[in-house]
N, CA, C and O atoms as a GROMACS GRO file, in nm:
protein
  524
    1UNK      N    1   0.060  -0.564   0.678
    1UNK     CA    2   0.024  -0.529   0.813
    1UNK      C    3  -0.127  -0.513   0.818
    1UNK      O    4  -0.177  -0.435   0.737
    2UNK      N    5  -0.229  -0.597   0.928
    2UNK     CA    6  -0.300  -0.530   0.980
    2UNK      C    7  -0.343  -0.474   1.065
    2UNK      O    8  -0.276  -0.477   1.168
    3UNK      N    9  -0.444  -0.414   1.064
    3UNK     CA   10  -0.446  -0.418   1.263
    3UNK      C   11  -0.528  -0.506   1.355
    3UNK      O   12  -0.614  -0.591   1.333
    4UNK      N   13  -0.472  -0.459   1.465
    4UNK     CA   14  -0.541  -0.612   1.521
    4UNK      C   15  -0.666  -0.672   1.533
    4UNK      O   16  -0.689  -0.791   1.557
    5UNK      N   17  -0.783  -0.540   1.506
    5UNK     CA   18  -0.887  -0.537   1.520
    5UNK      C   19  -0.941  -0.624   1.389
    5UNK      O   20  -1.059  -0.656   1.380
    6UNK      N   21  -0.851  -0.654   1.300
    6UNK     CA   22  -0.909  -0.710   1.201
    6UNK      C   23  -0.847  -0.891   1.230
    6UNK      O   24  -0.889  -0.977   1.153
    7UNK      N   25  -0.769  -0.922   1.319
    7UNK     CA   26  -0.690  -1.058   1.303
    7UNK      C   27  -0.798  -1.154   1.320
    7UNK      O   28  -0.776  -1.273   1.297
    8UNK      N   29  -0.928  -1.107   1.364
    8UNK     CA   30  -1.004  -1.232   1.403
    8UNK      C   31  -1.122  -1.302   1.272
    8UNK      O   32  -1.227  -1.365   1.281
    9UNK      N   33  -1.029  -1.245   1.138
    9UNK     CA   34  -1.076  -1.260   1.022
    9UNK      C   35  -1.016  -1.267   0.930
    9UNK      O   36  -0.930  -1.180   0.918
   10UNK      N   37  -1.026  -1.357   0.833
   10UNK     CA   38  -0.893  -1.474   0.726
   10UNK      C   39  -0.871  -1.305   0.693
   10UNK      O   40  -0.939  -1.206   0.719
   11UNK      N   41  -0.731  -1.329   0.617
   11UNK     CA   42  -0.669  -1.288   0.606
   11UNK      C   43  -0.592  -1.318   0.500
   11UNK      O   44  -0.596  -1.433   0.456
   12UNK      N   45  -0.491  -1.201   0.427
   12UNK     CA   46  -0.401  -1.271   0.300
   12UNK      C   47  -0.315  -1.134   0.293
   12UNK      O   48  -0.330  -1.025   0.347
   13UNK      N   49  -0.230  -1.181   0.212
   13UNK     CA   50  -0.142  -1.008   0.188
   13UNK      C   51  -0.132  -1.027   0.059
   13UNK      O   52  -0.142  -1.124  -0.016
   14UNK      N   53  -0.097  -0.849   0.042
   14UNK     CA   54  -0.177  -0.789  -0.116
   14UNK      C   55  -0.049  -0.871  -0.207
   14UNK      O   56   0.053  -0.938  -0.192
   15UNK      N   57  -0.143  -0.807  -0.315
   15UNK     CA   58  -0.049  -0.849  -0.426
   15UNK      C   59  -0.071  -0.730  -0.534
   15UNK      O   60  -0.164  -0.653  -0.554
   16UNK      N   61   0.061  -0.752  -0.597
   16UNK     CA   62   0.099  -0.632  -0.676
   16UNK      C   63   0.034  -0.639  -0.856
   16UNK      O   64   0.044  -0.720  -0.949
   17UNK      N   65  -0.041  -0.488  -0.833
   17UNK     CA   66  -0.107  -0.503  -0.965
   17UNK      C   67  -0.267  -0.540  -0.927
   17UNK      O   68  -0.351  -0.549  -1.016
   18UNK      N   69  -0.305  -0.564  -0.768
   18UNK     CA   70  -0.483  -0.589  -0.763
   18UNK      C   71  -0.515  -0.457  -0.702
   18UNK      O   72  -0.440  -0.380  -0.642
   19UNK      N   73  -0.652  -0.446  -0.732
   19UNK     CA   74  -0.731  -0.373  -0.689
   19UNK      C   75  -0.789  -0.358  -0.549
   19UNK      O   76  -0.847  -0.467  -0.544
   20UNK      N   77  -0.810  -0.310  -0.453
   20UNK     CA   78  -0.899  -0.311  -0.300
   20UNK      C   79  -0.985  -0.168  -0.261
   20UNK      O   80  -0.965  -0.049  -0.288
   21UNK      N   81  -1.066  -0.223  -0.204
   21UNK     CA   82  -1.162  -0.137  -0.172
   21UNK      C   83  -1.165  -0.118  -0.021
   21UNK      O   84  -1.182  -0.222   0.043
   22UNK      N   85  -1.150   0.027   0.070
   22UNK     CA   86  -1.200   0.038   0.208
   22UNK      C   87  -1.345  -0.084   0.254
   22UNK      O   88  -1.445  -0.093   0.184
   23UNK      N   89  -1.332  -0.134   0.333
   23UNK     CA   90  -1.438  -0.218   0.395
   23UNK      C   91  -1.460  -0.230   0.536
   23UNK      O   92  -1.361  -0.263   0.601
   24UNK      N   93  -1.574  -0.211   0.603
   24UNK     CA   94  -1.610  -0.202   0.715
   24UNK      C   95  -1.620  -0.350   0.770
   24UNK      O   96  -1.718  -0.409   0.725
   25UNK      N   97  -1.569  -0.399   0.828
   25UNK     CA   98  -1.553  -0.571   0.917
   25UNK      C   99  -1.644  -0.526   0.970
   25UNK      O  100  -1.676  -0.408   0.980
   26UNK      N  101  -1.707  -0.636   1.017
   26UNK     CA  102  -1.845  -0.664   1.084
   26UNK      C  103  -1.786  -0.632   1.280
   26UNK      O  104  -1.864  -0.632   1.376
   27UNK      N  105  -1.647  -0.611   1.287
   27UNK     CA  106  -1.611  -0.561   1.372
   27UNK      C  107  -1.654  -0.388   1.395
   27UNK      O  108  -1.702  -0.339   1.496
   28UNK      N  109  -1.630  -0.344   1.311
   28UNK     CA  110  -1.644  -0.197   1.289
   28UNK      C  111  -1.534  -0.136   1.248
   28UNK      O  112  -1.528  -0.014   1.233
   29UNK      N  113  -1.436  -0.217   1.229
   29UNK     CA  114  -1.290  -0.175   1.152
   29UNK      C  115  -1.272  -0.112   1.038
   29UNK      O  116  -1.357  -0.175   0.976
   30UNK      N  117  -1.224  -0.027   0.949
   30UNK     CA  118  -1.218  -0.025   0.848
   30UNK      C  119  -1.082  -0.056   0.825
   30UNK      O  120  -0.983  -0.017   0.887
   31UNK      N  121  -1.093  -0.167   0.678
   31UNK     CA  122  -0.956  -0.229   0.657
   31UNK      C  123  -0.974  -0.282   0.496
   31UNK      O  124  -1.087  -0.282   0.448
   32UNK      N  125  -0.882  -0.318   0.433
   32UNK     CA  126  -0.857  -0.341   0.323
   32UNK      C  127  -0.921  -0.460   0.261
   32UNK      O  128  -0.886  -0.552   0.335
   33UNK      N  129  -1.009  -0.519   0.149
   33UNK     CA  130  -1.066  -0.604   0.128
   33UNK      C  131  -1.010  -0.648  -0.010
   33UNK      O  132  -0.888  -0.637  -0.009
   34UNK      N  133  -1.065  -0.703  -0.154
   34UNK     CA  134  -1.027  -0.730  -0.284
   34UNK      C  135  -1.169  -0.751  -0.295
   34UNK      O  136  -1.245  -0.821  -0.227
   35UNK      N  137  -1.193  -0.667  -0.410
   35UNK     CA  138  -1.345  -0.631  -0.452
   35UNK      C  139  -1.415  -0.813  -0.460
   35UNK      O  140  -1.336  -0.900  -0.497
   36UNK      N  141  -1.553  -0.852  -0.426
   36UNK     CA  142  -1.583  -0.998  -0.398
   36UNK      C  143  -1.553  -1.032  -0.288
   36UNK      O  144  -1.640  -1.088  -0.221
   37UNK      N  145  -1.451  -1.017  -0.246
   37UNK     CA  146  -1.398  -1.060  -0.142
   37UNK      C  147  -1.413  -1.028  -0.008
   37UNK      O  148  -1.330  -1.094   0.052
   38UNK      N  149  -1.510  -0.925   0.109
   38UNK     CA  150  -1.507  -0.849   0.192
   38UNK      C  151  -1.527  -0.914   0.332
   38UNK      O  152  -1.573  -0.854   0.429
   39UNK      N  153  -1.490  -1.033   0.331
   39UNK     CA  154  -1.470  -1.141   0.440
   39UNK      C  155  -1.320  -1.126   0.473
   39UNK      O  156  -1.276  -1.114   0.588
   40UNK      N  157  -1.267  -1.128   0.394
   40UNK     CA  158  -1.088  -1.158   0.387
   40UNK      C  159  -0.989  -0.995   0.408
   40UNK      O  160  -0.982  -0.922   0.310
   41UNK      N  161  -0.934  -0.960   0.511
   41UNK     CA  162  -0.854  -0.847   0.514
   41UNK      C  163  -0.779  -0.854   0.467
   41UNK      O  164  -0.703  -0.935   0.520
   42UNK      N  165  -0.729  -0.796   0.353
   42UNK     CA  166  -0.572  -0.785   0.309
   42UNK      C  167  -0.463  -0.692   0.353
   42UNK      O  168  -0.477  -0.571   0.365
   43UNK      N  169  -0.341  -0.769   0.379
   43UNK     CA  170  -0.282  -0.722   0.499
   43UNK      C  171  -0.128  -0.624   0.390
   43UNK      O  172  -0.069  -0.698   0.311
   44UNK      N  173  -0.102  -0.547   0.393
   44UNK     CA  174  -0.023  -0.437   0.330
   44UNK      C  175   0.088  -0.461   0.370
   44UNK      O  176   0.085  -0.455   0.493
   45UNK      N  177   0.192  -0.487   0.333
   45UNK     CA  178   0.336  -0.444   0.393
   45UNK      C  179   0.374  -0.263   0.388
   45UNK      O  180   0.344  -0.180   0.302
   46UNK      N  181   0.450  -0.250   0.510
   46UNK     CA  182   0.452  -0.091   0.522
   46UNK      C  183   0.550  -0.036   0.377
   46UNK      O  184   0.585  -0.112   0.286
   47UNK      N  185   0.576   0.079   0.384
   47UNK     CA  186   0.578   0.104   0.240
   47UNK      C  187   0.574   0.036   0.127
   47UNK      O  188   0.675   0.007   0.063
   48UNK      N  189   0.487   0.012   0.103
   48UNK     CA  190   0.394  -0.057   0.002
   48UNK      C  191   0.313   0.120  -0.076
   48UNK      O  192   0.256   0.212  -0.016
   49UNK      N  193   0.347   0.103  -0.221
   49UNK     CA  194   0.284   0.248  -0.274
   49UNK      C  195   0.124   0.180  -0.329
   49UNK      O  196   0.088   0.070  -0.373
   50UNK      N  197   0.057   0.311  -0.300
   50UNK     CA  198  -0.103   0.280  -0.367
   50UNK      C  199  -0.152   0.367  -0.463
   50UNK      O  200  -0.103   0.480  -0.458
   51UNK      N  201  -0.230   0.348  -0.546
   51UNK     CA  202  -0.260   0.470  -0.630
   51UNK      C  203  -0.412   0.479  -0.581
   51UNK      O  204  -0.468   0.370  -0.594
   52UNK      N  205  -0.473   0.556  -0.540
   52UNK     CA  206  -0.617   0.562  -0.509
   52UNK      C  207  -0.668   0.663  -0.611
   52UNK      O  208  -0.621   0.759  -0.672
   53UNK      N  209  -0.775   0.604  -0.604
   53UNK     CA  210  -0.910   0.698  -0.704
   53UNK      C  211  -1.034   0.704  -0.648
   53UNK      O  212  -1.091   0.627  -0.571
   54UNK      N  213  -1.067   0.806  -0.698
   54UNK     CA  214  -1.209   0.868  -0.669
   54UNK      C  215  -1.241   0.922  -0.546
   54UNK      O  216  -1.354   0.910  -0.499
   55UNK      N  217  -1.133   0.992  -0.479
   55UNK     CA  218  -1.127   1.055  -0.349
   55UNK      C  219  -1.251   1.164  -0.341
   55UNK      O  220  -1.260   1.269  -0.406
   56UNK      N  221  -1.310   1.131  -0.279
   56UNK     CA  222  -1.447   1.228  -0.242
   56UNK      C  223  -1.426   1.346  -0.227
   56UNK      O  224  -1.347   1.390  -0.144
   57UNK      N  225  -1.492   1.416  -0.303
   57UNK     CA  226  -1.440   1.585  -0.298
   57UNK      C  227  -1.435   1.669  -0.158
   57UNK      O  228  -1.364   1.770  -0.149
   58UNK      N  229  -1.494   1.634  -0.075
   58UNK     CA  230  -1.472   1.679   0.085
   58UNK      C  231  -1.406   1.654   0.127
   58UNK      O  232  -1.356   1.732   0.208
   59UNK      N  233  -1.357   1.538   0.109
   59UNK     CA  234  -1.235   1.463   0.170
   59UNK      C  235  -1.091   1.511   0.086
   59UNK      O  236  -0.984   1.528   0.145
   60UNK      N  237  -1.110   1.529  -0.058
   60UNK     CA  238  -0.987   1.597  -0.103
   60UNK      C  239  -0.940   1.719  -0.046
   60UNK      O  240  -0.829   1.734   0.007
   61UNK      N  241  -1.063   1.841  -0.064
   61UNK     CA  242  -1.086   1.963   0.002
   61UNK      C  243  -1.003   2.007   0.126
   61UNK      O  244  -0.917   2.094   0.117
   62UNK      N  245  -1.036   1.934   0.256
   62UNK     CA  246  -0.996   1.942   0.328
   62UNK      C  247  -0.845   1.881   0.358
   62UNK      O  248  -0.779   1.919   0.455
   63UNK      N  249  -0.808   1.801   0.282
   63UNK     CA  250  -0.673   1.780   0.344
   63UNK      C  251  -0.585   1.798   0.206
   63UNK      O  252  -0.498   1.711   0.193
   64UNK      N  253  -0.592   1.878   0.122
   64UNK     CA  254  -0.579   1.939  -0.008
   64UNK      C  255  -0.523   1.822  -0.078
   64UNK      O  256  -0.403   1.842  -0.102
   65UNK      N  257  -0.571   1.689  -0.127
   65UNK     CA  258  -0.566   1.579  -0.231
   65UNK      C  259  -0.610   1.647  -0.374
   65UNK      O  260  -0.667   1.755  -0.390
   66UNK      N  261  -0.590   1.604  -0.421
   66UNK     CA  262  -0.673   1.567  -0.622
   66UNK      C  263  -0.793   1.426  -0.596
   66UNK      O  264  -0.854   1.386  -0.496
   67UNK      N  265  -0.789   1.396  -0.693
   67UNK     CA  266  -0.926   1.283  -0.713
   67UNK      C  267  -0.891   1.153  -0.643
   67UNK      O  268  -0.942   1.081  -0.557
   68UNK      N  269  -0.705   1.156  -0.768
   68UNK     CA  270  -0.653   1.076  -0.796
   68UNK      C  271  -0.518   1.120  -0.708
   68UNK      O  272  -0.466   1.229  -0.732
   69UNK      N  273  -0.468   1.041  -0.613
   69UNK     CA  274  -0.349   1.041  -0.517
   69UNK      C  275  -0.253   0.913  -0.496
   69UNK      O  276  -0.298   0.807  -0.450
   70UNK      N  277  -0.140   0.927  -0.527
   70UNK     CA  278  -0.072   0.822  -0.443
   70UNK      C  279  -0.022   0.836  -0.316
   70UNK      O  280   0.036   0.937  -0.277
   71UNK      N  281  -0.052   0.690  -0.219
   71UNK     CA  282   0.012   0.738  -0.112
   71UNK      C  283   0.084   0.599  -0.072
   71UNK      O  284   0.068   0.486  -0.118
   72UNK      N  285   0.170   0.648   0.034
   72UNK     CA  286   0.248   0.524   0.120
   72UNK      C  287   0.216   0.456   0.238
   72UNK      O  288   0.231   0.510   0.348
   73UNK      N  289   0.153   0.286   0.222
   73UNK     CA  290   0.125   0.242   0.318
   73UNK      C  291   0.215   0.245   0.456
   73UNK      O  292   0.333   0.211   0.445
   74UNK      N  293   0.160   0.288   0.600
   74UNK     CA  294   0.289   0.322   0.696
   74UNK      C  295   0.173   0.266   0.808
   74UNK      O  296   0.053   0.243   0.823
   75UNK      N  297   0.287   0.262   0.864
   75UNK     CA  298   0.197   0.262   1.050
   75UNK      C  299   0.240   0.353   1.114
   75UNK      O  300   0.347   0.412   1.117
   76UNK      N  301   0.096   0.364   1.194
   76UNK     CA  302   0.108   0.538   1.292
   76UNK      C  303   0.156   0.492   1.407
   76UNK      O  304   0.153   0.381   1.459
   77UNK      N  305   0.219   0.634   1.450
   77UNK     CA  306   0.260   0.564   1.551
   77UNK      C  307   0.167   0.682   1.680
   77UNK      O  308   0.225   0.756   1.759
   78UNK      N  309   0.037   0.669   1.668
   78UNK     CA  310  -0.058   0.680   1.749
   78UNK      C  311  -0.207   0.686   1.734
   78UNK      O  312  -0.263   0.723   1.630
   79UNK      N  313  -0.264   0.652   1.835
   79UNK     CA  314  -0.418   0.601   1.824
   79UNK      C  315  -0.429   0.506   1.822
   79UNK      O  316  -0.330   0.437   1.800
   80UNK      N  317  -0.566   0.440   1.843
   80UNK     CA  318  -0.590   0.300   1.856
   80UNK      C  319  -0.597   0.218   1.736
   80UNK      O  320  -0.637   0.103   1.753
   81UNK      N  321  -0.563   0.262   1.601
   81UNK     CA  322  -0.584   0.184   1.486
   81UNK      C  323  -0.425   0.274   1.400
   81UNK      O  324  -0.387   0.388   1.371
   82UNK      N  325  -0.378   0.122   1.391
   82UNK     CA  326  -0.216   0.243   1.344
   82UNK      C  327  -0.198   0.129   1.169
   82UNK      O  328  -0.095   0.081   1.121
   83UNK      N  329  -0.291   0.123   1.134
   83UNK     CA  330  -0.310   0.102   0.943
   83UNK      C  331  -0.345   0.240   0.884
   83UNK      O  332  -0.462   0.277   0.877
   84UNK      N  333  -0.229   0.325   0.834
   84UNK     CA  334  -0.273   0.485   0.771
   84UNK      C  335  -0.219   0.442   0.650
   84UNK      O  336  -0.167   0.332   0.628
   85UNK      N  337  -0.236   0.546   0.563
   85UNK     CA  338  -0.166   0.602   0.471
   85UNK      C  339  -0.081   0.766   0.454
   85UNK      O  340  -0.120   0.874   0.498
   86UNK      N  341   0.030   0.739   0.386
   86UNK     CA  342   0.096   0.928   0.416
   86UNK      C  343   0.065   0.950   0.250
   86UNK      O  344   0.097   0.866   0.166
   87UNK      N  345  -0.017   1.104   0.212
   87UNK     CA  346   0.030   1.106   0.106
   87UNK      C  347   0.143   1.207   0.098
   87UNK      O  348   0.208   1.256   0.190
   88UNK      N  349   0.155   1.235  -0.084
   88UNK     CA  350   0.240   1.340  -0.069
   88UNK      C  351   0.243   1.448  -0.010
   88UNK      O  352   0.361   1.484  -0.012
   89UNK      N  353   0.174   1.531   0.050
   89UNK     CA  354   0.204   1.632   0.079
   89UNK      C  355   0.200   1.632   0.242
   89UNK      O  356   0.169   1.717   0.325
   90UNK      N  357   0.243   1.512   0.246
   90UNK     CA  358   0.260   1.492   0.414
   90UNK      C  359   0.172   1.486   0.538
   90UNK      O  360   0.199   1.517   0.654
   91UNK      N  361   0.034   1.427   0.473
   91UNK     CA  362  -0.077   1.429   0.474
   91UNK      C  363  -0.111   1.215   0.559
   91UNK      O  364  -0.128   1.110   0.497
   92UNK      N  365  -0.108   1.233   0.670
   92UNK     CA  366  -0.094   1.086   0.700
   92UNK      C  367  -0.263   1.067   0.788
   92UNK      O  368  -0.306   1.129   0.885
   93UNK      N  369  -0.326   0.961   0.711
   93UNK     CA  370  -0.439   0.920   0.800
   93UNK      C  371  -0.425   0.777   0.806
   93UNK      O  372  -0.363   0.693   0.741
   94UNK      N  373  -0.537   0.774   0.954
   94UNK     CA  374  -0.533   0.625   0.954
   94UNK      C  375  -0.665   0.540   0.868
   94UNK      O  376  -0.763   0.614   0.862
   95UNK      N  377  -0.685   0.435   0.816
   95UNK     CA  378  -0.783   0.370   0.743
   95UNK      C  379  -0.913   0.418   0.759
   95UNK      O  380  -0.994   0.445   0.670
   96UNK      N  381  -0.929   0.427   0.891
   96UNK     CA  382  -1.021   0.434   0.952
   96UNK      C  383  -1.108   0.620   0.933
   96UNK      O  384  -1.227   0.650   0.945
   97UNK      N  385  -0.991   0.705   0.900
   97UNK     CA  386  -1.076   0.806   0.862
   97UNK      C  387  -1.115   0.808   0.711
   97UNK      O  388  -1.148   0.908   0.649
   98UNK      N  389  -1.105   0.671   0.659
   98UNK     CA  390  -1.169   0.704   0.509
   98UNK      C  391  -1.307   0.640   0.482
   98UNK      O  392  -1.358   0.552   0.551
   99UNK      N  393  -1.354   0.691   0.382
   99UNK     CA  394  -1.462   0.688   0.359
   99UNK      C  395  -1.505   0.509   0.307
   99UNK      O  396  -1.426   0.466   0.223
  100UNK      N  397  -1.585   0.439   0.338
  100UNK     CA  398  -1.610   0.246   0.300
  100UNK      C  399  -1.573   0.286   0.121
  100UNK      O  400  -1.560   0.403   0.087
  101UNK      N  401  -1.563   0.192   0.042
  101UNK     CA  402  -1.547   0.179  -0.097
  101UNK      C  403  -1.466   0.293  -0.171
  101UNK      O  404  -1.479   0.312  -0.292
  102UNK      N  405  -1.412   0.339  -0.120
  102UNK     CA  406  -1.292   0.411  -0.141
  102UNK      C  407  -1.154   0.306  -0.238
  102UNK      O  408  -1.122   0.199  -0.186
  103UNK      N  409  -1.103   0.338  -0.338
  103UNK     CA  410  -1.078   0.236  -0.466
  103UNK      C  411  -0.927   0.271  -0.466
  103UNK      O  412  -0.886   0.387  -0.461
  104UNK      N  413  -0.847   0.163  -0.473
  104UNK     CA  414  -0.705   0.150  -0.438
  104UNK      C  415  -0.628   0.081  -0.520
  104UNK      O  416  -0.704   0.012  -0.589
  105UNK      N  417  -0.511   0.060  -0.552
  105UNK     CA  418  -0.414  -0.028  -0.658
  105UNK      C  419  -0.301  -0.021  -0.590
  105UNK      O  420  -0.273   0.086  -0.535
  106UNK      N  421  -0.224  -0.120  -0.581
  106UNK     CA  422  -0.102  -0.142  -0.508
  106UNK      C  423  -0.017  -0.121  -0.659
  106UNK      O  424  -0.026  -0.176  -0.769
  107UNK      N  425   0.041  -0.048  -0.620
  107UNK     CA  426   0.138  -0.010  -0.727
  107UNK      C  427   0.276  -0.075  -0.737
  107UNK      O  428   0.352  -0.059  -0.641
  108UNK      N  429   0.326  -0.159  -0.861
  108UNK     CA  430   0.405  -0.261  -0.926
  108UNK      C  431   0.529  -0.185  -0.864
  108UNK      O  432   0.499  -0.066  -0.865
  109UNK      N  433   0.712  -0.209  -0.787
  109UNK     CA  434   0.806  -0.211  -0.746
  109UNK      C  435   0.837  -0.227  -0.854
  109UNK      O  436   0.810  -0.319  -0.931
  110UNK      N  437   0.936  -0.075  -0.876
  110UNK     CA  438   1.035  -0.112  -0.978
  110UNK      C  439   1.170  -0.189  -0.977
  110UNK      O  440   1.249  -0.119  -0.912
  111UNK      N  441   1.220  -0.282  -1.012
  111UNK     CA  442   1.360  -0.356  -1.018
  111UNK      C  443   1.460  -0.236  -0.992
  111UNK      O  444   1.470  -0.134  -1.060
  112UNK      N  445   1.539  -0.275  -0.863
  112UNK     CA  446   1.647  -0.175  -0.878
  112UNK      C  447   1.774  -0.229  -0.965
  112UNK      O  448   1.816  -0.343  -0.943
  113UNK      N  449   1.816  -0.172  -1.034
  113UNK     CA  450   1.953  -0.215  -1.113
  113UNK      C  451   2.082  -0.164  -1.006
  113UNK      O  452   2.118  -0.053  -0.968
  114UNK      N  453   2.130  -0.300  -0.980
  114UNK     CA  454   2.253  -0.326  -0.907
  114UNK      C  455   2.353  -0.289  -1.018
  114UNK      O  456   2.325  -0.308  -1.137
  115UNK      N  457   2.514  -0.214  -0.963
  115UNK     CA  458   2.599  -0.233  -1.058
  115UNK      C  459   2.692  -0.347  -1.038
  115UNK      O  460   2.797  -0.354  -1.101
  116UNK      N  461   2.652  -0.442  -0.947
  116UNK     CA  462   2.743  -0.544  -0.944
  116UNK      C  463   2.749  -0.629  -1.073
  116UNK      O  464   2.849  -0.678  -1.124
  117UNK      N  465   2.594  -0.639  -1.123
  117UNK     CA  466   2.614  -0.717  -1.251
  117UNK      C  467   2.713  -0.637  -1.368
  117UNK      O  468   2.795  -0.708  -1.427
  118UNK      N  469   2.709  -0.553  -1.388
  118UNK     CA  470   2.824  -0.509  -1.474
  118UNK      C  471   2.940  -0.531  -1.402
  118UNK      O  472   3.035  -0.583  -1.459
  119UNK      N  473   2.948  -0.500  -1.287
  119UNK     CA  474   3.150  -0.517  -1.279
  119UNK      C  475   3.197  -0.648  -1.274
  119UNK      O  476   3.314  -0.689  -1.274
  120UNK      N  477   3.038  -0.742  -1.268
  120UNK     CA  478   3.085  -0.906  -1.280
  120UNK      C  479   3.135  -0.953  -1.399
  120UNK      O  480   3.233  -1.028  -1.406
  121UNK      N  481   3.051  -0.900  -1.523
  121UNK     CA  482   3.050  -0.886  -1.617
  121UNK      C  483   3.194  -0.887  -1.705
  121UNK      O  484   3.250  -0.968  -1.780
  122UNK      N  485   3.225  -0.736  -1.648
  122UNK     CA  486   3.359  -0.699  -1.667
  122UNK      C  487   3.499  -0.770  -1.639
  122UNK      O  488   3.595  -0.787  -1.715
  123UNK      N  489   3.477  -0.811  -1.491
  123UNK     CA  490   3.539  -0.902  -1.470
  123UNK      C  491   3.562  -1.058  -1.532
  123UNK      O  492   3.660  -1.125  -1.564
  124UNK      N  493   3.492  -1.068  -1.532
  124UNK     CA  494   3.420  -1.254  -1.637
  124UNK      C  495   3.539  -1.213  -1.799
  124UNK      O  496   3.631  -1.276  -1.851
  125UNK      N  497   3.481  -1.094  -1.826
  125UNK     CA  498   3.572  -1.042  -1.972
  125UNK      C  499   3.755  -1.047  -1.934
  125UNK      O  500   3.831  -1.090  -2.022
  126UNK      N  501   3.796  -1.014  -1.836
  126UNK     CA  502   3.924  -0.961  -1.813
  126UNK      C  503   3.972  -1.099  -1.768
  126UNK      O  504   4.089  -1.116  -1.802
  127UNK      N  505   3.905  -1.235  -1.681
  127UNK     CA  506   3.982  -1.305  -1.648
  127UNK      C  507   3.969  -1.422  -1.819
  127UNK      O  508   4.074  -1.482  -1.841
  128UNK      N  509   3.873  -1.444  -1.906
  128UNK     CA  510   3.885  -1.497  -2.028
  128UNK      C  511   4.028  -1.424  -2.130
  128UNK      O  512   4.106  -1.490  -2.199
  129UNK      N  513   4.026  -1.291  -2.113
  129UNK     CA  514   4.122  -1.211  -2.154
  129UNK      C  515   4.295  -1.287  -2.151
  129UNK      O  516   4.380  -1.287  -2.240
  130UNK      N  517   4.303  -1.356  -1.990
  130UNK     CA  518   4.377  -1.401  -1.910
  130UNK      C  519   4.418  -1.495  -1.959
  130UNK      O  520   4.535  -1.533  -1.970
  131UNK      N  521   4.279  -1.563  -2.009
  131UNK     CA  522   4.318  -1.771  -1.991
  131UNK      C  523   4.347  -1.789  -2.101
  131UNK      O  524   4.379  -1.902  -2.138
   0.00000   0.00000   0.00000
């Protein structure tokens, strides 16, 4: 997802395991970039997890973060720029109140384990059992 203020500039969606940095568009947007890259917005799917670092100590302070925070990419559902993040402690801003070069990692989706493959499994065993 971006917002719209950023559509009038290429564009790509993240990928899991890179790095991005807050970046100011020559619009005045602040939106997601890939370090080199600060032409190109990268566009987040909503819950999408991030690990951020180096949260500015004023900025931790006040909305009681650590350095180091994960949070969940979401859309707000108010104001004129609805690209936020929620962290844990229920703590939701939009892009736009963070600080430019602010340092981010899209954090790797773990595989959910289905139990269908075992009862297929099982099954596969019981009808050989059969034949």
């Amino acid at each position: 997802m971006c917002d719209y203020s950023l559509e009038m500039y290429g564009s790509r969606p993240a990928r899991e395991g890179e790095r991005y940095v807050t970046t100011r568009f020559p619009s005045g947007s602040i939106g997601l970039a890939a370090p080199g890259q600060p032409g190109t917005a990268v566009c987040m799917a909503c819950d999408s997890k991030l690990a951020i670092s180096g949260i500015p100590a004023e900025l931790a302070a006040r909305h009681g973060f650590a350095e180091r925070e994960e949070a969940t990419f979401v859309r707000l559902d108010s104001g004129v720029y609805r690209d936020g993040l929620r962290f844990a402690n229920g703590v939701e801003l939009s892009l736009q109140q963070l600080p430019v070069g602010l340092s981010m990692e899209l954090v790797p989706v773990e595989p959910v384990k289905l139990p269908f493959a075992e009862v297929a499994e099982e099954t596969r065993t019981r009808v050989h059992e059969l034949v």
